[in-house]
C-alpha positions in Angstrom: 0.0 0.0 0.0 1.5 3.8 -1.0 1.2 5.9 2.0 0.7 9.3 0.7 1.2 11.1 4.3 4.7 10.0 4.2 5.1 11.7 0.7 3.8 14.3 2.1 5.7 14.3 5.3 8.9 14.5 3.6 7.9 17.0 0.5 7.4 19.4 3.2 10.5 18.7 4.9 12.4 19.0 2.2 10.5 22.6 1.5 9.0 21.7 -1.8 5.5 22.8 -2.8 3.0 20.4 -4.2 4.1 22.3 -7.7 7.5 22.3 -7.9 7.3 18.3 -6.4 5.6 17.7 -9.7 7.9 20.2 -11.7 10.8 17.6 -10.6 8.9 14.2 -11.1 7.3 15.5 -14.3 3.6 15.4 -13.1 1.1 17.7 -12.3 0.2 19.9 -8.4 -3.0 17.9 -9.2 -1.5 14.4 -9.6 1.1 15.3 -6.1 -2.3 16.2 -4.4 -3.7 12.8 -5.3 -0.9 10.9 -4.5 -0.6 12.8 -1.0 -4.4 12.5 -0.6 -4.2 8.6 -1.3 -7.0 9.0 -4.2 -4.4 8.6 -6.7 -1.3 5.9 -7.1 2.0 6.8 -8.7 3.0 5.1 -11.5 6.5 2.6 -11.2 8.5 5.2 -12.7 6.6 8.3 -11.3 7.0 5.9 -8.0 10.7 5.9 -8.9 11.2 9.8 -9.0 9.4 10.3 -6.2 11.7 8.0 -3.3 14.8 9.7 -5.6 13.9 12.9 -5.1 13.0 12.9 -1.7 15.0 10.3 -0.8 12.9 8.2 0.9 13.4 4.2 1.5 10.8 2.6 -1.1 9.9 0.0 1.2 9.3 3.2 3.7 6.6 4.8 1.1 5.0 1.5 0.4 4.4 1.1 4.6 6.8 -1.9 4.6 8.6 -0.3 7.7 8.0 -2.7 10.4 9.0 -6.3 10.8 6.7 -8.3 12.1 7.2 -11.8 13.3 4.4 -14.5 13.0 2.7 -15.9 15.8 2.3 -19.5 16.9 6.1 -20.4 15.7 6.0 -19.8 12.1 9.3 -19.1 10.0 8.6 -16.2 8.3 8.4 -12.3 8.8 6.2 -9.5 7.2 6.5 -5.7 7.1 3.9 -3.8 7.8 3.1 0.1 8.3 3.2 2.0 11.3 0.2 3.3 10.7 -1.5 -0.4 10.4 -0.1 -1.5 14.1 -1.5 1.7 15.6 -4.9 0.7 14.2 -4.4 -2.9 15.3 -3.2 -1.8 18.9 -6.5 0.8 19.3 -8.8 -1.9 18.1 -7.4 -4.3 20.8 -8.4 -1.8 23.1 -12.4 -2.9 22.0 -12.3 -6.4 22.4 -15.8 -6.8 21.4 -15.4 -4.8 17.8 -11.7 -6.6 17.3 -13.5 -10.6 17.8 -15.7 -9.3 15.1 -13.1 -8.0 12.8 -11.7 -10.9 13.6 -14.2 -13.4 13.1 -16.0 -11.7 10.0 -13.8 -8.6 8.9 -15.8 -8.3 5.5 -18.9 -7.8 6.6 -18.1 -5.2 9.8 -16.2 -2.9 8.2 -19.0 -2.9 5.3 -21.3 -2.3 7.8 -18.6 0.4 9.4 -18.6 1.9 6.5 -22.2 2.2 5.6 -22.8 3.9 8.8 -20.2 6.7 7.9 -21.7 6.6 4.9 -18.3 6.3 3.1 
């Protein structure tokens, strides 16, 4: 998953406007806006330019930051955002809305999202 925050995040620390991040990727304010927004996903090369000019970690913009190890004794590892473990870690704080992620995750955050009409 992009994380457009974090391409945010860093345009601004690296002083650029929306505009002249496009100017140096080759895209439009509009399409930096989109990307930042999350509506929109870079292409591989726009992708590319982007971690090069802002020299950000790919795996970093793409919310592969944390390693994550697999419960129960498995033998592999995943990476996962930030962002995704805070959500994970305030859900666990509602056990009753986490067993029902957990045990139908389709249908609750359909119904989530219905009621905030999204």
């Amino acid at each position: 998953m992009f994380i457009g925050q974090r391409i945010k995040e860093e345009r601004i620390k690296k002083g650029y406007s929306q505009e002249q991040l496009g100017n140096l990727i080759g895209v439009s304010k509009v399409s930096i806006c989109g990307y930042e927004k999350g509506v929109r996903t870079p292409s591989l090369s726009i992708f590319n330019k982007l971690v090069s000019v802002l020299d950000l970690d790919p795996d970093y913009a793409l919310g592969n930051d944390v390693n994550v190890i697999a419960e129960k004794g498995e033998k592999y590892t995943v990476n996962v955002a930030k962002e995704d473990l805070q959500i994970i870690n305030i859900l666990k704080k509602h056990p009753k809305l986490y067993n029902r992620l957990c045990s139908d995750p389709k249908r609750t955050i359909d119904l989530i999202a219905r009621k905030m009409n999204l």
